[in-house]
C-alpha angles and dihedrals in degrees: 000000000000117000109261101217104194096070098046115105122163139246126063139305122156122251095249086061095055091048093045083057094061091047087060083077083077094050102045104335091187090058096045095047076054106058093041095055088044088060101078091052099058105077087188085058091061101090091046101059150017133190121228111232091241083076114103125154123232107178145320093286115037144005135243114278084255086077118100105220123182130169100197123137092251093052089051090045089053087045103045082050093049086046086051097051089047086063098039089058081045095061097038089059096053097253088125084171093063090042088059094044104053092038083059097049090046078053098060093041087059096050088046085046090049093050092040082054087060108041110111083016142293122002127186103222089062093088082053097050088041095056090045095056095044082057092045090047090048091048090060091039094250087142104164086056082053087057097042093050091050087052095054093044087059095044078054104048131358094211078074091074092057118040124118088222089051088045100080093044088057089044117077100185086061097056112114126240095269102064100043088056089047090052095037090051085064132101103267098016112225116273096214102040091051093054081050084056096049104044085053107065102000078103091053096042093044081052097054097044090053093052080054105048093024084217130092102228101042083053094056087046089045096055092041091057084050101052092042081062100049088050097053086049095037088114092072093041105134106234081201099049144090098277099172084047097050096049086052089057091053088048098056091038092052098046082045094059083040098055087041086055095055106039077056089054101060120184081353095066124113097255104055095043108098109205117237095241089057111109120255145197132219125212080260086062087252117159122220144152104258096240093068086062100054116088113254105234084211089073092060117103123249095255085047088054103042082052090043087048088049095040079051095046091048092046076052089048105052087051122091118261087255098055091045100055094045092054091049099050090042100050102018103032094037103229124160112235086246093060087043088049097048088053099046090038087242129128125256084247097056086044094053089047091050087048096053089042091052080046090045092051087037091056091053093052094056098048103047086046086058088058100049084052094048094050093052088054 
């Protein structure tokens, strides 16, 4: 039979997995005529597998008679492995797309190996096809198959519950990063698995926050913002990827835009505002809540208040339309930074910088309003 280039790649697969390829066509012929074809255009695939030159495609649905094909349990389970590898070089190369796809198909190969174990009555090697296609379901974050699979290894055999190979599928807490990114990417994440991600590096993270802010409750805020951010772009997290490192790198980028704001800011920024409720001392050493220190408007005369209303329209006066309008939907409106962004297709934090700036404009106009007055008097 002449040698059908296109689908050669190099490296090394045993023959029972190639066999065990052409037996896919069983299974789902379509999706195995797939994946081989898809084989010749991934250069990272090149050093997992290789095609002997007896294979030739006939068509979506079946092969030509050359080809060896053999459905035994053996043949599914190094299938289902070759499968496996496929999706972990997948991974490792960042096509998180392939990587789901072939662990889902391994995983289908397991389950088909599992039932074939039974067929005819118990086999020994279906422990072994149910715990690879736990792994397989985890590693695609299917995690309630996962569950359901280690249930049914402990209603076969009681050995199952407890093994120390079946522990770590039935803890959560041991999983390794990759499948608790796997489980949290899903719709709707896993509850569990998300709790295990976040007792694992919420220390770290709180550390490094605190090295960045020096203060112990701008460093909680901090790695909670953080962590808010990770979770509304948990879907293109990278099972394969650095995760601690990644959320380190939220964490700096996020104090950074923090510590720009507020070098823009000015006297307005955060750290330099003192709330009203906070205690305060006068130059005789009496204590006092900020607010009773500041002068009421509602003791002014009413001579003292219509000035103070007209002092207030021409500060508004003298601000763009922009400003003007921000100010007004943010402290007489009553809208949050994050309702005026959305509206102006801005983000919370450029709203927050155009309100300090209309405070900051508003500020120079009265006083220098309050020195005109003084002088006339």
């Amino acid at each position: 039979m002449p040698y059908e280039a296109e689908i050669g790649c190099h490296g090394s697969v045993s023959v029972c997995g190639i066999e065990a390829a052409a037996s896919r066509a069983n299974w789902s012929g379509w999706l195995a005529t797939r994946r081989i074809d898809e084989l010749s255009a991934r250069p990272a695939m090149e050093d997992f597998i290789q095609i002997l030159p007896s294979f030739r495609v006939s068509g979506p649905g079946h092969f030509e008679p050359e080809v060896i094909m053999r459905n035994g349990f053996d043949d599914l389970m190094n299938q289902a492995g070759a499968l496996g590898s496929l999706g972990a070089a997948a991974r490792k190369q960042g096509e998180e797309a392939a990587a789901d796809a072939y662990f889902r198909d391994a995983l289908g190969m397991a389950l088909n190996a599992a039932n074939h174990a039974t067929d005819g009555g118990s086999h020994p090697g279906q422990l072994d096809a149910l715990r690879a296609a736990a792994r397989f379901a985890l590693d695609c974050g299917e995690v309630p198959e996962a569950r359901r699979l280690v249930d049914e290894a402990s209603s076969t055999d009681a050995s199952a519950r407890f093994s120390d190979e079946w522990a770590q599928l039935r803890d959560v807490a041991a999983w390794p990063d990759p499948w608790l990114i796997a489980a949290v990417r899903r719709d709707p994440p896993d509850v569990e698995a998300l709790d295990a991600l976040a007792n694992r590096y919420w220390k770290p993270l709180f550390g490094r926050c605190q090295l960045l802010t020096v203060n112990l409750q701008k460093a909680g805020d901090l790695a909670q913002e953080a962590w808010c951010r990770v979770l509304r772009a948990r879907h293109t997290l990278k099972p394969g990827g650095n995760f601690p490192a990644y959320l380190a790198t939220i964490a700096t980028n996020l104090w950074r835009d923090l510590y720009r704001s507020a070098r823009r800011a000015g006297p307005m920024a955060d750290h330099r505002l003192e709330s009203l409720d906070a205690a305060h001392r006068n130059d005789d050493g009496e204590g006092g809540a900020l607010v009773d220190r500041i002068p009421d408007l509602k003791t002014l005369s009413p001579e003292e208040q219509t000035q103070l209303a007209m002092d207030i329209d021409m500060a508004l006066e003298h601000l763009t339309p922009q400003l003007r309008e921000v100010l007004v939907a943010r402290f007489i409106t009553g809208e949050s930074c994050a309702e005026i962004g959305r509206r102006y297709g801005r983000t919370e934090q450029c709203i927050s910088g155009w309100v300090r700036q209309a405070l900051r404009e508003m500020k120079l106009h009265l006083e220098a309003a309050s020195r005109e007055d003084a002088m006339k008097a």
